[in-house]
C-alpha positions as CSV (number, residue, x, y, z in Angstrom):
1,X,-28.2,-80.4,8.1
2,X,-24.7,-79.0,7.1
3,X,-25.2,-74.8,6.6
4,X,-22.9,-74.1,3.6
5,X,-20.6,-70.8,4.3
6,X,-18.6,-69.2,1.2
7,X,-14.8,-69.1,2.1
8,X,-13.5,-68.3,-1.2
9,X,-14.1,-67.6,-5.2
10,X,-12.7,-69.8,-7.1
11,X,-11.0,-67.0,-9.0
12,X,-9.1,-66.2,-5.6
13,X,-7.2,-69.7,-6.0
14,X,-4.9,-70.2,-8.8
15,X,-4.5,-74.2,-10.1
16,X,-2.4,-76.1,-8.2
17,X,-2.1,-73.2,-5.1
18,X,-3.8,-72.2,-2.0
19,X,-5.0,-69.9,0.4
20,X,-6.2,-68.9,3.5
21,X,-9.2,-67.5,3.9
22,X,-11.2,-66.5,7.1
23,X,-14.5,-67.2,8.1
24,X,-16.3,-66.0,11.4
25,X,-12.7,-66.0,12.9
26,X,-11.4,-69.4,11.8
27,X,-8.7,-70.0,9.3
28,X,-8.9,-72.2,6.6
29,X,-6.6,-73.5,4.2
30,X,-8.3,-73.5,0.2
31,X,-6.3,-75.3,-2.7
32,X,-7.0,-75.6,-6.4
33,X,-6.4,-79.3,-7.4
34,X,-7.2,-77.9,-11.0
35,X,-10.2,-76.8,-11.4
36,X,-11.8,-78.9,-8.0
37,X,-11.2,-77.5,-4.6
38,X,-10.5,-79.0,-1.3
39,X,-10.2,-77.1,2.1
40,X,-8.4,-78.1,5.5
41,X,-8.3,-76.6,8.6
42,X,-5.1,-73.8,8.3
43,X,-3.1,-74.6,11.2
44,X,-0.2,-77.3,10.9
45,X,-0.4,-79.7,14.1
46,X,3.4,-79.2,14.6
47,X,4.2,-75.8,15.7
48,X,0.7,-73.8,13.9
49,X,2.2,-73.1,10.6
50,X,-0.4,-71.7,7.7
51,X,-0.8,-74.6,5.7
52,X,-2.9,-72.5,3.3
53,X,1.1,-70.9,2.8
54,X,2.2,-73.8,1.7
55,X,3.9,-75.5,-1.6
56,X,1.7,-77.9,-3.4
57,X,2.7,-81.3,-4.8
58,X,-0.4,-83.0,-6.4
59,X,-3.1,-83.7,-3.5
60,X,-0.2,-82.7,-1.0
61,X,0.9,-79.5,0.9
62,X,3.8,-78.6,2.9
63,X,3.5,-76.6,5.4
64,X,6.2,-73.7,5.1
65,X,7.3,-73.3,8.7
66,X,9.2,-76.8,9.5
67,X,8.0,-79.2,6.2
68,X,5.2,-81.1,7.8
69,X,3.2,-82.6,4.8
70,X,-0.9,-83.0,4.8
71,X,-3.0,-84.6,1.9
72,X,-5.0,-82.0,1.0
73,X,-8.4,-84.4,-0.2
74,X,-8.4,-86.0,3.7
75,X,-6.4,-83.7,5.7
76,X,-4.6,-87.0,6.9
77,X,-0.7,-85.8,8.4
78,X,1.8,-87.9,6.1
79,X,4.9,-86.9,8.6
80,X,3.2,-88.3,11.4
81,X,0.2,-90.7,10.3
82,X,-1.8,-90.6,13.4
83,X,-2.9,-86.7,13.4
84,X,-4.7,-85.2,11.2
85,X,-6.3,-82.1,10.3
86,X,-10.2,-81.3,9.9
87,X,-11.2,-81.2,6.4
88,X,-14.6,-79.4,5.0
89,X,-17.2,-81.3,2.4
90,X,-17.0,-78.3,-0.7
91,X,-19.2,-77.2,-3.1
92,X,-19.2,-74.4,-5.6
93,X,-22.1,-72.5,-6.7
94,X,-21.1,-69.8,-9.5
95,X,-18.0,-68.4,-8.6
96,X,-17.6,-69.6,-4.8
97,X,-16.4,-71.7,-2.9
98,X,-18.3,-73.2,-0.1
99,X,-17.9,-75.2,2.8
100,X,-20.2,-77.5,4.9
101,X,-20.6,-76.0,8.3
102,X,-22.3,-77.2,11.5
């Protein structure tokens, strides 16, 4: 069973943003997709970027080191289509955002 760890609150994240947030010393990437919220592992599988930095075009984010691009909803690399980064099962209860955890 998944324990569900608060990263966020959705106030934190404006529409159509994100941010990075830390939890027990990982980083994690947290967009807006206004009003539902997706989160991705922070670190850009070219050179370790903060994606959570990043522009947002719909459901995709560059990261703002070298332009690498991620879809945000699977975490699946569009520059190179064989990596991809982890990407959490979210909920929100009240004003936070949560992710599923092992």
């Amino acid at each position: 069973m998944s324990n569900f760890v608060r990263v966020a609150g959705t106030a934190d994240v404006a529409p159509g943003a994100g941010i990075v947030a830390s939890v027990n010393g990982k980083e994690y990437a947290v967009f807006n997709l206004d009003g539902t919220f997706q989160v991705i592992d922070n670190t850009c599988l070219h050179r370790g970027g903060p994606l959570g930095e990043g522009e947002m075009d719909g459901d995709v984010v560059t990261c703002p080191w070298h332009g690498w691009q991620y879809n945000v909803k699977t975490g699946a690399c569009l520059t190179k289509p064989d990596l991809k980064v982890g990407c959490y099962e979210v909920k929100v209860e009240g004003g936070d955002v949560k992710i599923a955890l092992p």
